[in-house]
Every structure is written in structure tokens, then in C-alpha cells.
PLY file of the C-alpha trace (Angstrom):
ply
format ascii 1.0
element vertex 294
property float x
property float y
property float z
element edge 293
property int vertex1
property int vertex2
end_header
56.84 98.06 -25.12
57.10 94.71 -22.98
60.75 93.05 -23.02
59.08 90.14 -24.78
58.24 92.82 -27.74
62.00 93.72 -27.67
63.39 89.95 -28.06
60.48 89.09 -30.35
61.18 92.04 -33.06
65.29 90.95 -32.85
64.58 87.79 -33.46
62.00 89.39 -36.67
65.08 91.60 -37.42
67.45 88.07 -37.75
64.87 86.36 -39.67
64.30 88.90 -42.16
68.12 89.71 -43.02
69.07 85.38 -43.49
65.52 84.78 -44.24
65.24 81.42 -42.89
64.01 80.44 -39.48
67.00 77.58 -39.45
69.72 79.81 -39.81
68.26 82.54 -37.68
67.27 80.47 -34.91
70.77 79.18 -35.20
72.27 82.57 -34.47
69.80 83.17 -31.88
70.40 79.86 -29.98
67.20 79.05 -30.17
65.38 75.85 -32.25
63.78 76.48 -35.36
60.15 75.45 -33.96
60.67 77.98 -30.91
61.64 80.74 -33.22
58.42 80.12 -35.66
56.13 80.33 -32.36
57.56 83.57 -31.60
56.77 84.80 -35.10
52.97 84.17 -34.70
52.79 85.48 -31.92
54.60 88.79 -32.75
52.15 88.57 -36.06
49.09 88.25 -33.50
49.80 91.18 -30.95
50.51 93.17 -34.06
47.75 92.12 -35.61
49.11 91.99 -39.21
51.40 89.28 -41.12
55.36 89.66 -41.71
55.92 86.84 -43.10
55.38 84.41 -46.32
56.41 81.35 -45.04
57.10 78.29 -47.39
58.37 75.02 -47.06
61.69 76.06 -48.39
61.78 79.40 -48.07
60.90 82.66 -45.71
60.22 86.03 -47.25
58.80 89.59 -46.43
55.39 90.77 -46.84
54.75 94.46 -47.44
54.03 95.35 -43.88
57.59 93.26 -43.03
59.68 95.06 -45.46
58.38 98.39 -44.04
58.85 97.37 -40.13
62.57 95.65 -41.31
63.47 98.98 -42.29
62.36 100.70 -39.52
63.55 98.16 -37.15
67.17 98.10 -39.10
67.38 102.28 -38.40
66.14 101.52 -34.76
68.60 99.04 -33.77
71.48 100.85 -35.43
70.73 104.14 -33.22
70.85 101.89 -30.28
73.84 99.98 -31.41
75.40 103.57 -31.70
74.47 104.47 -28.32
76.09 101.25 -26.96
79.12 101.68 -28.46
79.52 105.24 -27.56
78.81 104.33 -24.39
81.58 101.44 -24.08
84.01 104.15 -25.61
83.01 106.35 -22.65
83.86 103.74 -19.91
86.99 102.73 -21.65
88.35 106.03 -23.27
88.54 109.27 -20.73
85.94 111.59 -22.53
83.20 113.86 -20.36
83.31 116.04 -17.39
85.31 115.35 -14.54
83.83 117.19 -11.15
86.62 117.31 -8.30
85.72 119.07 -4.93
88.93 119.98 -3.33
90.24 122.07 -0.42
92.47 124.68 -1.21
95.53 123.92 -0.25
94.76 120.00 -1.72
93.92 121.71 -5.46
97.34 123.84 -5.11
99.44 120.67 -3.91
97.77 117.77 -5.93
95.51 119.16 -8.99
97.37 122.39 -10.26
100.58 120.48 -11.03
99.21 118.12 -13.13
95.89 119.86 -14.45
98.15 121.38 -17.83
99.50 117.71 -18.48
96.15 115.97 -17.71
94.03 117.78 -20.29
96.49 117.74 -23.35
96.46 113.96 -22.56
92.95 114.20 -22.47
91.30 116.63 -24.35
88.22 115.48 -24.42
87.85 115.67 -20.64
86.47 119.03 -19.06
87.36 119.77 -15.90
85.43 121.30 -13.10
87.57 122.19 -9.55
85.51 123.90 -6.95
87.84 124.84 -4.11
85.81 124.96 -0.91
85.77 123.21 2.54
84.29 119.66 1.97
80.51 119.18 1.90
78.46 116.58 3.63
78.07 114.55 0.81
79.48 115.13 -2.34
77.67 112.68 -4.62
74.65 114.66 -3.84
76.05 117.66 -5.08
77.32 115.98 -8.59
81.14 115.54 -7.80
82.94 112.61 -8.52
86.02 112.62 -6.13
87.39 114.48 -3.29
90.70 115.84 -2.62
91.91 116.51 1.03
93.04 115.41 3.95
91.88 111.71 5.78
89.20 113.40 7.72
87.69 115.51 4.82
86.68 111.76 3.28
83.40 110.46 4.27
83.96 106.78 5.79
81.80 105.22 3.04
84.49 106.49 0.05
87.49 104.28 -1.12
90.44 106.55 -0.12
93.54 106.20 -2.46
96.54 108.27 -1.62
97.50 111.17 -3.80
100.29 112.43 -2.29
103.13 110.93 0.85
103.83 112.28 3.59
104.39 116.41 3.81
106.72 117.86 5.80
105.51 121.06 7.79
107.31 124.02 7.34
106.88 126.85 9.68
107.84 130.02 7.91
108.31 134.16 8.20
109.30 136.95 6.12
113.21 137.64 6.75
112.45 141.34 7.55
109.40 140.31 9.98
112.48 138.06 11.87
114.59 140.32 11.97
112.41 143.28 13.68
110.60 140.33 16.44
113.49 137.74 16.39
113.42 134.12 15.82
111.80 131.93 17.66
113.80 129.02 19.22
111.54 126.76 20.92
107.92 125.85 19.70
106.61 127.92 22.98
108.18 131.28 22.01
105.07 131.11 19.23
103.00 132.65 21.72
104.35 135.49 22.19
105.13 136.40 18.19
102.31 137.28 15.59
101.18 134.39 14.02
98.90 133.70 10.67
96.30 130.94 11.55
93.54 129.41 9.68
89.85 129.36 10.36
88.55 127.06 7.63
85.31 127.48 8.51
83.15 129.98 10.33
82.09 127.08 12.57
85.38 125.42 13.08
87.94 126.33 16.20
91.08 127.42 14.88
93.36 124.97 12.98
95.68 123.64 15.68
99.47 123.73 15.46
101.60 120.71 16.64
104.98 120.42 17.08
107.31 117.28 17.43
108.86 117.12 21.41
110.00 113.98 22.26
109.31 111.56 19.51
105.67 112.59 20.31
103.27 115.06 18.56
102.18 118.05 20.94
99.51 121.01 20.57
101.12 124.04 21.19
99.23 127.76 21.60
100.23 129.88 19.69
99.30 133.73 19.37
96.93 134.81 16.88
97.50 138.30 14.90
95.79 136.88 11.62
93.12 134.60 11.03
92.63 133.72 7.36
90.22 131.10 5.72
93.07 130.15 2.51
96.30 128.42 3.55
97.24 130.60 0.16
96.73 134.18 1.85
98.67 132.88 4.71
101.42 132.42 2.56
101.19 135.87 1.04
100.56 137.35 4.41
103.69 135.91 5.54
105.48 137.48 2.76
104.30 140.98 3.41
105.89 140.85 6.91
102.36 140.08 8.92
103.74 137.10 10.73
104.88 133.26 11.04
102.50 130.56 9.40
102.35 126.95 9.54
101.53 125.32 6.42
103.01 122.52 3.93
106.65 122.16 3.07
105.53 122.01 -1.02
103.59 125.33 -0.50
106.45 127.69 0.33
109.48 125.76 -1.49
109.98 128.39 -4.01
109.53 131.32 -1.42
112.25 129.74 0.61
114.32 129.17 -2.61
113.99 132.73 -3.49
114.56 134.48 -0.11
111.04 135.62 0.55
110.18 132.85 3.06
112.79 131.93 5.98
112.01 128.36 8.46
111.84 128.94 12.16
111.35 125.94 14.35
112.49 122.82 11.52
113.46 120.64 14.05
110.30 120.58 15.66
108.00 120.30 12.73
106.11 117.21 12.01
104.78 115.45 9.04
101.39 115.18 7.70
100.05 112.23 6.08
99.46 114.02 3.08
96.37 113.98 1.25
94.19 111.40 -0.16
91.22 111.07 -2.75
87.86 109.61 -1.75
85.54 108.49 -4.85
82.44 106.99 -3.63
82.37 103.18 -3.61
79.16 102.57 -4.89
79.74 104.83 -7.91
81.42 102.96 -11.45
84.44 104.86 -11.55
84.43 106.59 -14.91
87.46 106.84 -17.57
88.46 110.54 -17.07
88.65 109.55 -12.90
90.31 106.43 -13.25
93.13 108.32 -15.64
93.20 111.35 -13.42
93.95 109.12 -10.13
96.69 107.25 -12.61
98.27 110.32 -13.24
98.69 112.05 -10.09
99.34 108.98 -7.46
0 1
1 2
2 3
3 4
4 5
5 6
6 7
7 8
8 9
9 10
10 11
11 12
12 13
13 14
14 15
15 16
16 17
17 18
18 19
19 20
20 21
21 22
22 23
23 24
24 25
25 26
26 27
27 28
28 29
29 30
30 31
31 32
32 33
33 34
34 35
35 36
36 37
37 38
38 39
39 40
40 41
41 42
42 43
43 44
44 45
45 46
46 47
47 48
48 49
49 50
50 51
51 52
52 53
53 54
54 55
55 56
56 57
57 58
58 59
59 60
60 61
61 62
62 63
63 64
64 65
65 66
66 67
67 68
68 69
69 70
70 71
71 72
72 73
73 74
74 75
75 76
76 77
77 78
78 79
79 80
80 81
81 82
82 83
83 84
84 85
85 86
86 87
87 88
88 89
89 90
90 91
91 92
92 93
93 94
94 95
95 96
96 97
97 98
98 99
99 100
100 101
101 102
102 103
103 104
104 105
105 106
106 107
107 108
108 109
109 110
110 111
111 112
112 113
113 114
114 115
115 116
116 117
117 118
118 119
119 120
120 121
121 122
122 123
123 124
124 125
125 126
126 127
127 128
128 129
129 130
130 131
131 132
132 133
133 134
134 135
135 136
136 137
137 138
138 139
139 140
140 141
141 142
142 143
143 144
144 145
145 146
146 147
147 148
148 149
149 150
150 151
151 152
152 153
153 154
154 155
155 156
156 157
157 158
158 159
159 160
160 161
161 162
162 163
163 164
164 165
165 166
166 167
167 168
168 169
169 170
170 171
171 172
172 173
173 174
174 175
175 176
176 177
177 178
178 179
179 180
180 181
181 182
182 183
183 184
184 185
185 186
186 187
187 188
188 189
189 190
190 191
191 192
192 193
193 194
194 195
195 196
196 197
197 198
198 199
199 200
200 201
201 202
202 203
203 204
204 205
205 206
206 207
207 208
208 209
209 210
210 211
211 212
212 213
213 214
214 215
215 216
216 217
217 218
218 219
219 220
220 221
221 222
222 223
223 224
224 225
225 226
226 227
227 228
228 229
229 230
230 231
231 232
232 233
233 234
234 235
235 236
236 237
237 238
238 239
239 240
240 241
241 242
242 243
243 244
244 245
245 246
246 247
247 248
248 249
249 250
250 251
251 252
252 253
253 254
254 255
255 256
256 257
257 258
258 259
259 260
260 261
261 262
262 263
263 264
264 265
265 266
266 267
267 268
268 269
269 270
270 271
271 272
272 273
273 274
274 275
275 276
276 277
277 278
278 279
279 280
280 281
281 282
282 283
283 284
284 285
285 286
286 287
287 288
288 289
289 290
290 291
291 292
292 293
């Protein structure tokens, strides 16, 4: 069906509910003798008459009444659609995809994933937890949560979190066998829990503050782990000192488990950001999701 089809059987559709050309060409913005053309030659493609026309008066002929009704159940499924579709865009409904690194699902979507879908329970929620892909639009996702350089430099960036303070961090029985450490050097010579987040990636670098100036400082390596979570745990169980976020190991310090070595020296990240691509229409269920966690 041509466009010209389309706007020729609406303007049928208009004619046969006010039956008059005048008043439907008046709705259509459109002069009566305009509307009348398009009439014939709707009646001529289709090769069969619609209408009765009089001098006064405008009514249906048998093949009209059955196309009106056919055209009136037509338009009202599309109608439908529309309007389920502007309810869509303006009320969160659907399924939102979020790719996130761990320790940005832990720190941004688990505290707020409980609250977000009673607000909104007719969004679904899909987190995969994983090292960012190349290119997550390709893969179906609507937004990613990590750190600047996890965001592809085409996304808008909005910040989910500020700044995080790094908190360096060992089991109280692990200090008290090996000691504490006193200067950001002594690290090389303790057992430390680093992160390799991927098999192709050098280890994840530890800096210290010396100076009013950030400085990479080796450190030993007992454990290599891929999850800034297992690092954690690892730390409780004794197996060394880890370097990971402040808001990761609050209630391990608060309990006892977890001690800090090393606070004046440690830094602050920028935190962590979301990237949604900028090409994409930003659905409902994203726009309320960034709402509710920035």
C-alpha cells in the first residue's frame, strides 16, 4: 500500500463518519473540491464506488459501508498501538538491559535495584556483570556502568556515583602474624590480593598519594583474582591486603573483619559513571533508573 492509499482511505474514513465532504475536508484542512478529487480517485484504483454523492448530501454504498467497517477496526488497532507506544516512552514499562562491571553493579545497581522495581514493576531487569564489551548496543544493552574508561567515547557519560575513597584493607589476624605496613613501599614485601580483570589485561595497578601527587607503587602479588568481591572475601580469610573501594568494605571495617593499613596514602577515584549511547532515544525505564541512582 502506497502512502497516498493511506491518506486517501483517512480521508474515506472522515467522510463516511460526518458524511459530508464540507465538514470532512474541514477537519482534514483540506478544501472541499480537493477532498472530492481524492475520492475518485480512491474509487478508480479500487475500481468500485463508495460513495452516493448528492447535491446536499453524501452517503455509503454497499461496498463503502463494508470497507468503513473494516477501515474503522483497522485504524483503531493502530490507534492502540500508538498509544501504547506513547505510554511506553512516557511511563517506565519493558526490559531494562544494564552491562556492568562487578564492583560498579555492587556499588551503584544492588542498592537501589529492590527500590527501583517496586517503583516500577512493570520494568524487568537484566544485569550481566562482566568486563565491558566493545560495543554494547550491538549486544542489546542499553547502558553501561563502570568506570570513565569502560565508556566508549561516542556514549553520553552521566555520573552515578562521586568520588570513592580507596581503602586498603587486611584481616586483623593476617596483621597481626606479618605486621602493618607503614609506608606504601612496605607492600612489596607483604602478600597482597590483586586483580586481573581480564586474561589479557596487566595487573590492575595500585597508586598511592605521596606528595600531593598520585604514584604507582609495586606491590607483591600472592593472589590474583578476576572479582574485586573475592578479594574482599580473600582478605577476610587471612590471604592478604587488597585495594579496593571505601563503600565495598564499610561494613567489614564496622564489624571488625576488615582493618585499613596505609589511609593516609590512599587516593580517590572518580567514581563511576553511566554511558547510554547517544544516538539511542533513551527509553522510560533508563531515564527513571539514571533519576534514581544519580
Amino acid at each position: 500500500m502506497l502512502p497516498k492509499d493511506v491518506a486517501a482511505l483517512t480521508a474515506f474514513v472522515q467522510v463516511a463518519e460526518l458524511h459530508s465532504f464540507r465538514a470532512a475536508a474541514a477537519r482534514l484542512g483540506v478544501t472541499p473540491s480537493a477532498l472530492s478529487q481524492t475520492m475518485r480517485q480512491l474509487e478508480e484504483r479500487l475500481g468500485v464506488r463508495l460513495l452516493n454523492r448528492t447535491t446536499r448530501s453524501v452517503s455509503l454504498t454497499d461496498a463503502g459501508i463494508r470497507l468503513f467497517g473494516q477501515l474503522q477496526s483497522a485504524f483503531g488497532q493502530i490507534g492502540g498501538a500508538l498509544e501504547d507506544l506513547n505510554r511506553q516512552r512516557e511511563r517506565p514499562v519493558g526490559t531494562l538491559r544494564i552491562y556492568a562491571t562487578h564492583a560498579a553493579a555492587a556499588l551503584v545497581v544492588a542498592p537501589v535495584w529492590e527500590r527501583f522495581l517496586s517503583t516500577y514493576p512493570d520494568v524487568h531487569l537484566e544485569l550481566r556483570v562482566d568486563q565491558p564489551p566493545a560495543d554494547i548496543v550491538a549486544m542489546g544493552f542499553d547502558a553501561m556502568i563502570g568506570c570513565k574508561e569502560h565508556l566508549a567515547a561516542d556514549m553520553v557519560a552521566v555520573r552515578a556515583t562521586g568520588p570513592m575513597k580507596v581503602a586498603v584493607v587486611a584481616a586483623p589476624a593476617y596483621l597481626a602474624h606479618y605486621g602493618h605496613p607503614g609506608t606504601p613501599e612496605d607492600l612489596e614485601n607483604h602478600r597482597c590480593i590483586r586483580y586481573r580483570l581480564a586474561p589479557d589485561q596487566p595487573l590492575y595497578e595500585w597508586t598511592f598519594i605521596r606528595g600531593g601527587q598520585l604514584q604507582r607503587v609495586p606491590v607483591g602479588s600472592h593472589v590474583i583474582l578476576n572479582s574485586s568481591e573475592l578479594a574482599v572475601r580473600a582478605a577476610i580469610d587471612g590471604l592478604g591486603i587488597t585495594y579496593t573501594a571505601e563503600a565495598h568494605v564499610q561494613v567489614f571495617l564496622r564489624s571488625g573483619q576488615l582493618m585499613r593499613v596505609l589511609e593516609d596514602f590512599s587516593p580517590s577515584s572518580e567514581g563511576f559513571l553511566i554511558g547510554y549511547p547517544s544516538r539511542r532515544q533513551m527509553s522510560a525505564a533508563l531515564r527513571a533508573f539514571l533519576d534514581m541512582v544519580r
